[in-house]
C-alpha positions as CSV (number, residue, x, y, z in Angstrom):
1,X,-1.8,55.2,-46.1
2,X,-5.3,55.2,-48.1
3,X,-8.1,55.2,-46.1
4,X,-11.8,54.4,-48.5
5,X,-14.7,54.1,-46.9
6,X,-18.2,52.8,-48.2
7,X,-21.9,51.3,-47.6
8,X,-23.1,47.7,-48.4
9,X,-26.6,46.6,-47.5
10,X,-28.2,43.6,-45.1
11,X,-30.9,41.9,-46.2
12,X,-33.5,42.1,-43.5
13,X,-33.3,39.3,-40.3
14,X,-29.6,38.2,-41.2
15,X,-27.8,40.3,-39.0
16,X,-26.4,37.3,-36.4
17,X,-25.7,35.4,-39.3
18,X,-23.3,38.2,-41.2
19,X,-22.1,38.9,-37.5
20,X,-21.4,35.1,-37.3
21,X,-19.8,34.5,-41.1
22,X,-17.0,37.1,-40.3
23,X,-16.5,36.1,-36.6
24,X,-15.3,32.7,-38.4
25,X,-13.3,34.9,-41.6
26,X,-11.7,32.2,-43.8
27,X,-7.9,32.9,-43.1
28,X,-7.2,32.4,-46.6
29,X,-9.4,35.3,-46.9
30,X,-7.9,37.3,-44.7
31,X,-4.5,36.4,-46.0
32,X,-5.8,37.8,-49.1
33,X,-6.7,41.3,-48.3
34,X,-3.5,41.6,-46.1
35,X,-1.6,40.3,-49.1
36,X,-3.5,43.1,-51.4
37,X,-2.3,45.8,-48.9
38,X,-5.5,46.4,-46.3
39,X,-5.0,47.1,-42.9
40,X,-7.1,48.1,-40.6
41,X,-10.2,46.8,-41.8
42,X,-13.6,47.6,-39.7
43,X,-17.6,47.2,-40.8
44,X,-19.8,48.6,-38.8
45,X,-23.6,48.0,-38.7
46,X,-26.7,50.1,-38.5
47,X,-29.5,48.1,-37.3
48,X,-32.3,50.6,-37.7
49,X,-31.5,50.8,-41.7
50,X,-29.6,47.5,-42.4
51,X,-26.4,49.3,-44.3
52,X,-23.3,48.4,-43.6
53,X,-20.4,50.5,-43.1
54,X,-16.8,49.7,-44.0
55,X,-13.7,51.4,-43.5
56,X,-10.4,50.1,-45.0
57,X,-6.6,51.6,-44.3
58,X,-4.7,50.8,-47.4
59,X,-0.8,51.0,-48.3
60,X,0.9,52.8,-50.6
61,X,0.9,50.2,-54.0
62,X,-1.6,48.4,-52.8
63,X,-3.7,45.4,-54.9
64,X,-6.7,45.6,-53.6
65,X,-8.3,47.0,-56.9
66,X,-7.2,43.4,-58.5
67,X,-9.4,41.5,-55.2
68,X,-12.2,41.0,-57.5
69,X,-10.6,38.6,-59.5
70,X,-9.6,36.0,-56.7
71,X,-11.2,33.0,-56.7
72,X,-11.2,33.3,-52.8
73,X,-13.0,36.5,-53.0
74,X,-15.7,35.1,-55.6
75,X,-16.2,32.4,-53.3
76,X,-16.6,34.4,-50.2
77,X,-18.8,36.7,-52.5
78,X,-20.8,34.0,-53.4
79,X,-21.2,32.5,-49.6
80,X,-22.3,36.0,-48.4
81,X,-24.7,36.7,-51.3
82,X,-28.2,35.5,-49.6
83,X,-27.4,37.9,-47.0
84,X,-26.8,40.9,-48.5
85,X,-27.3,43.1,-51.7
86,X,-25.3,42.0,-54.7
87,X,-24.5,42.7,-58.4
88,X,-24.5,39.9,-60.6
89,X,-21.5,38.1,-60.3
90,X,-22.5,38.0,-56.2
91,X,-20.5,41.2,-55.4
92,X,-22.0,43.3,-52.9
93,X,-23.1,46.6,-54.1
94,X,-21.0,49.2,-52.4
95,X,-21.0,52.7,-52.4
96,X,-18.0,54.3,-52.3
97,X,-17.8,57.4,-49.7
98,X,-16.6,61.0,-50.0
99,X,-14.5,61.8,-47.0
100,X,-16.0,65.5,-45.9
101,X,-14.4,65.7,-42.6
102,X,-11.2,64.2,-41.1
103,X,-9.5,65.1,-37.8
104,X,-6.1,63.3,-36.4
């Protein structure tokens, strides 16, 4: 299994209101990402900073790389956007991290 991990970024003040927005995950949005292959999906928050996290387990063949072009995912992009940094087409910007250290 893949695992990826990466940073987003919370706009100052909003941090109940991303905590409450994924305490209440559209199911068809969740169906999604388990359709495209993620398991074992966590985001974590740094209050001090504001960044975000995320850690995603991934199957072998996985989709997720086609996510992006889901009108579910645009909308849920588009819902989250006043909360958080985004590219243009309401995205967040995410920074994909380089795994240094692992230990089973």
């Amino acid at each position: 299994m893949e695992e990826i991990a990466f940073t987003m970024k919370l706009k100052p003040g909003v941090e109940a209101e991303y905590q409450r927005r994924h305490d209440d995950i559209w199911p068809e949005l969740a169906q999604a990402l388990t359709d495209a292959g993620i398991r074992d999906y966590s985001i974590f928050l740094d209050r001090a900073s504001g960044t975000l996290f995320g850690v995603q387990k991934r199957l072998p063949g996985h989709s997720a790389d086609s996510l992006p072009e889901l009108p579910i995912m645009k909308k849920w992009w588009a819902y989250m956007a006043d909360l958080m940094d985004t590219n243009p087409d309401n995205s967040p910007v995410a920074v994909r991290l380089e795994r240094v250290f692992h230990m089973d």
